[in-house]
Phi, psi and omega in degrees: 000309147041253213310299184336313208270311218246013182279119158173205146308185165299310183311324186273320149310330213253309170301307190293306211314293215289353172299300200310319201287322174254035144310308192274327183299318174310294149350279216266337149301331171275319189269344155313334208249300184307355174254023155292335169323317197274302214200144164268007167253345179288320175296298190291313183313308177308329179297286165326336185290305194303278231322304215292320187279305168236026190262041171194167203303308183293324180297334176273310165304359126300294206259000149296310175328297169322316184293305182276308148325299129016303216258321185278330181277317187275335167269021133289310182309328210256306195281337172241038169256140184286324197220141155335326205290082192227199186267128173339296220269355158297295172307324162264334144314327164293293175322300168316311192290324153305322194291315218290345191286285192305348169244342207272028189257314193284321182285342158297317192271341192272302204262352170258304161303318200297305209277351190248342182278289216241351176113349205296139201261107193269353164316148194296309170338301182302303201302275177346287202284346173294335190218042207268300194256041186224165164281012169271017176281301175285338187274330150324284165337305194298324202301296192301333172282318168303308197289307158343288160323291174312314201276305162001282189278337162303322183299275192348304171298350204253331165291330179303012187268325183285139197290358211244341164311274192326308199328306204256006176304293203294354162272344153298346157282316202269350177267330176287340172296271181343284208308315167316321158295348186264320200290319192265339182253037149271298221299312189269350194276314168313300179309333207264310172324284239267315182307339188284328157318305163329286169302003187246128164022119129105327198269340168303332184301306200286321190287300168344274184319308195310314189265357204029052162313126182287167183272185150026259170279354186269340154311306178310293180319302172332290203308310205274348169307287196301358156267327162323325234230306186277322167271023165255281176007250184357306155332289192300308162272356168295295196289359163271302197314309190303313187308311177295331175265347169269307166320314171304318175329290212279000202242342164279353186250023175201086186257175178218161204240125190258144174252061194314139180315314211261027160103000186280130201267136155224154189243140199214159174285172186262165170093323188289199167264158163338293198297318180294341181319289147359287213271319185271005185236009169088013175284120166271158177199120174311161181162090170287325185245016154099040202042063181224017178035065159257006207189144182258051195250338166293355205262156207249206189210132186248111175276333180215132137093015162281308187298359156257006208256135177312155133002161168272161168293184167294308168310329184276346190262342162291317159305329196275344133002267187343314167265008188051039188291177180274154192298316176240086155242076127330142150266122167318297179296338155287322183279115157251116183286163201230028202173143165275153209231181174210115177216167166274152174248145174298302166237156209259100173305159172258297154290194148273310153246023152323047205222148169291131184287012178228149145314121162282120203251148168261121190193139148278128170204193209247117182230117192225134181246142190234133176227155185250126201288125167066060148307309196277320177302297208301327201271344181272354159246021172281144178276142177326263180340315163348278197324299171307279179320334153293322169271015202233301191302330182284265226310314170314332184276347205236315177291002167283300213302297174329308190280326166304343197259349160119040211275177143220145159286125181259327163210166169264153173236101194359243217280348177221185174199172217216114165265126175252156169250094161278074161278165189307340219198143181276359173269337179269326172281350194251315168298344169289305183300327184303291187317313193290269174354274202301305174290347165290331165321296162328282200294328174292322125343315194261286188326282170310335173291351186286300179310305220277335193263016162251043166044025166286139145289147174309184190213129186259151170225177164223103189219135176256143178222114151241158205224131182160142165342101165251165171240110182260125184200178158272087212238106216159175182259159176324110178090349160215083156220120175282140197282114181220172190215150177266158168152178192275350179275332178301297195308341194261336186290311168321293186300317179297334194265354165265353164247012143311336176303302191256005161250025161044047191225153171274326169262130165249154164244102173303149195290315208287295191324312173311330190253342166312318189265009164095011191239199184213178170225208179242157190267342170248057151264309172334124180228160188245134178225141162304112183270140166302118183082359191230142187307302202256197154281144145281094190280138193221154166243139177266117199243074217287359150212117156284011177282339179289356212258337161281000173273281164008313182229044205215285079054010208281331187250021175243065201284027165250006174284333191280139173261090143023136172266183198260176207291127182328318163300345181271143173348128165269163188298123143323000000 
């Protein structure tokens, strides 16, 4: 999930890293401001703290860097968008990010210039009372809730690709509340203290010093730095908005014609994309993460008209790798043509808005398939019902061990079933699997001595656990697609628990899992096996009771402790 989160260009990189970084400066500026609730020394401590982040050279050459990139991305952005046309929540992300320049130019020239040109004493306090009884107090404030806002919904978006997001949305709500309200009623209880101070007899003079307010002309000088400063602003965005219209200008006087498998012709201006091409004339075209070529679900078939077509970049071309495409396969939201084309889309939406409400995600994790061995003999002189009641009385026994170690059952398959460990990290999912692995053991145990004292036979199991890239999406038609997950670790994970079958053991464990999880056996238990459907060999240790297997790799300088699979000639179990 990473790489997913950091896939694109230099530029979409270049934006979340400097959005994150002054995210976080803002955080930690509503809570420097929110500890005027307790106390002003209280206020000051939190100041020292912020301080650890840009109150030195290099924290400060970060967050101009942050600033200035940030600010060139958004006003990159206002010069090389094809259309006006976008979605609200595009538009108020723009706006915001426009806004934020015009106050926050003045909190640069009071609280960064001030205090390195003239002396000006930068405690929060001072600031608060320097601009306590004017509206720049509040233009502040409004300054740190726009950026607030913006960086909010910029997090969001950038996060909502991950399966662990939704989880912790409503309480990230509920902290984008809190902090700005807490922030503001530090921001009046400090303010109204120090000012009361202030105003009483005798005390403006001392504070003024105290505080090393500049006079007069050195006020003057501010205000004309920051009109200076606000109008080059201005400039600068007058001249992308200009930027933006010439290109429209030049771009209509060279159109071009898209052709669609079903025969439907659009005739478009040159620079946009496939997908906006698509999106603005009401064509559907899948596009799960939102055109930024994180996901090939846009991608086309170019039938006429490749070879006039750019290279793909280094991002489109590192995904379409991924999939092994074909040479005239393109993403749509990546290709801008320059000439007209005729192409197919791989997939054929049923609607405009006809789509599964989840994403398919990327994760390593821990997979363990369980099947219960000579099932189908055993079941055959049982009455239906028998049946049910027997795997329903197994499954109860068993599937707690999963869900305690922090396991979920992903499907049942009549006598068996298929578990995942979704964890923060492939080292905590692969030790879940393990725990799980080793406590199904216990518990399969315990279950048969229960059978043996209703005069039952045991009930033998198999189970393969392996760790590796999967794909978690929702997979089904439109409105019953249940969330399940894919991959070459599922097909290996399979392959291992059958064979389990013919070495007459209940476990296989693969080394990538052993070693995911930090731990080791001796290698020469390790057997490497060819799998049906899987590229390479799987090296695995055979594990001949899985109640053994946290002694087993815990246990390592002890080998009479280990338990052994039993000799490759005996009969396998039936």
């Amino acid at each position: 999930m990473t790489h997913a989160l950091w896939r694109g260009d230099f530029i979409q990189r270049s934006r979340s890293a400097s959005g994150i970084f002054l995210l976080v400066y803002v955080f930690l500026h509503f809570l420097n401001i929110a500890a005027g609730l307790v106390s002003p020394d209280f206020m000051f401590q939190m100041q020292e703290f912020r301080r650890l982040l840009t109150g030195h050279l290099p924290g400060q050459i970060l967050l101009f860097l942050a600033l200035l990139t940030h600010f060139a991305l958004a006003l990159w952005q206002v010069a090389s968008r094809r259309t006006l046309r976008m979605s609200l929540r595009q538009a108020l992300q723009l706006a915001l990010g426009l806004l934020i320049p015009f106050q926050l130019i003045q909190h640069l020239v009071v609280a960064s210039y001030a205090p390195s040109a003239y002396g000006l004493d930068d405690d929060m306090t001072s600031i608060i009372l320097l601009m306590w009884n004017s509206p720049e107090i509040w233009q502040q404030y409004l300054l740190l809730l726009v950026v607030w806002v913006h960086g909010c919904i910029g997090l969001h978006m950038w996060l909502r690709i991950t399966a662990w997001w939704p989880r912790v949305l409503p309480y990230m709500i509920g902290l984008a509340v809190l902090v700005p309200a807490l922030a503001l009623a530090g921001l009046l209880t400090e303010g109204r203290r120090i000012w009361s101070v202030f105003i009483h007899p005798g005390n403006a003079a001392v504070i003024r010093d105290a505080f090393n307010w500049p006079n007069n002309t050195a006020f003057a000088r501010l205000y004309e730095i920051y009109d200076i400063s606000f109008w080059l602003f201005i400039v600068l965005l007058s001249a992308a908005v200009a930027t933006f219209y010439l290109r429209r200008f030049f771009r209509k006087r060279k159109s071009l014609q898209i052709r669609y498998e079903d025969g439907t012709r659009i005739t478009i201006e040159n620079g946009l994309t496939l997908l906006e091409i698509s999106q603005l004339n009401g064509i559907p075209h899948t596009s799960l993460c939102g055109g930024k070529g994180r996901c090939t679900t846009c991608r086309i078939e170019v039938t006429k008209g490749l070879e006039n077509l750019p290279p793909p970049s280094t991002a489109e071309a590192r995904t379409l790798k991924a999939i092994k495409a074909r040479e005239n396969v393109r993403l749509a939201c990546q290709v801008r043509p320059t000439s007209s084309l005729a192409i197919q889309r791989v997939y054929q939406p049923k609607g405009r808005r006809q789509t599964h409400s989840a994403q398919g995600v990327e994760k390593t994790i821990a997979v363990l398939f369980l099947d219960i061995r000579g099932f189908t003999a055993r079941s055959a002189g049982l009455l239906p019902y028998d049946i049910v009641f027997l795997l329903n009385r197994f499954f109860d026994a068993i599937v707690p061990e999963i869900t305690k170690a922090g396991g979920t059952v992903d499907k049942y398959m009549g006598d068996g079933l298929l578990a995942l460990f979704e964890m923060d990290n492939t080292e905590h999912s692969a030790q879940a699997g393990i725990t799980a692995a080793g406590n199904i053991g216990v518990a399969l145990a315990r279950f048969n001595r229960l059978l043996a004292s209703e005069g039952e036979d045991p009930v033998r199991i198999g189970m393969g656990l392996h760790t590796g890239t999967v794909v978690l999406g929702e997979i089904g038609t439109t409105g019953n697609a249940p969330r399940t997950l894919i991959g070459s670790a599922v097909n290996a994970a399979s392959r291992l628990e059958a064979k389990t079958k013919e070495l007459g053991v209940e476990l296989l464990i693969s080394d990538t899992v052993v070693q995911a999880a930090g731990m080791a056996a001796p290698q020469d238990l390790f057997q490497d096996f060819a799998l049906r459907g899987v590229d390479h060999p799987v090296r695995a240790l055979p594990v001949a009771r899985a109640s053994s297997l946290e002694q087993l790799l815990t246990a390592q300088t002890d080998p009479e402790a280990t338990i052994l699979a039993p000799d490759m000639h005996q009969q396998p179990a039936r």
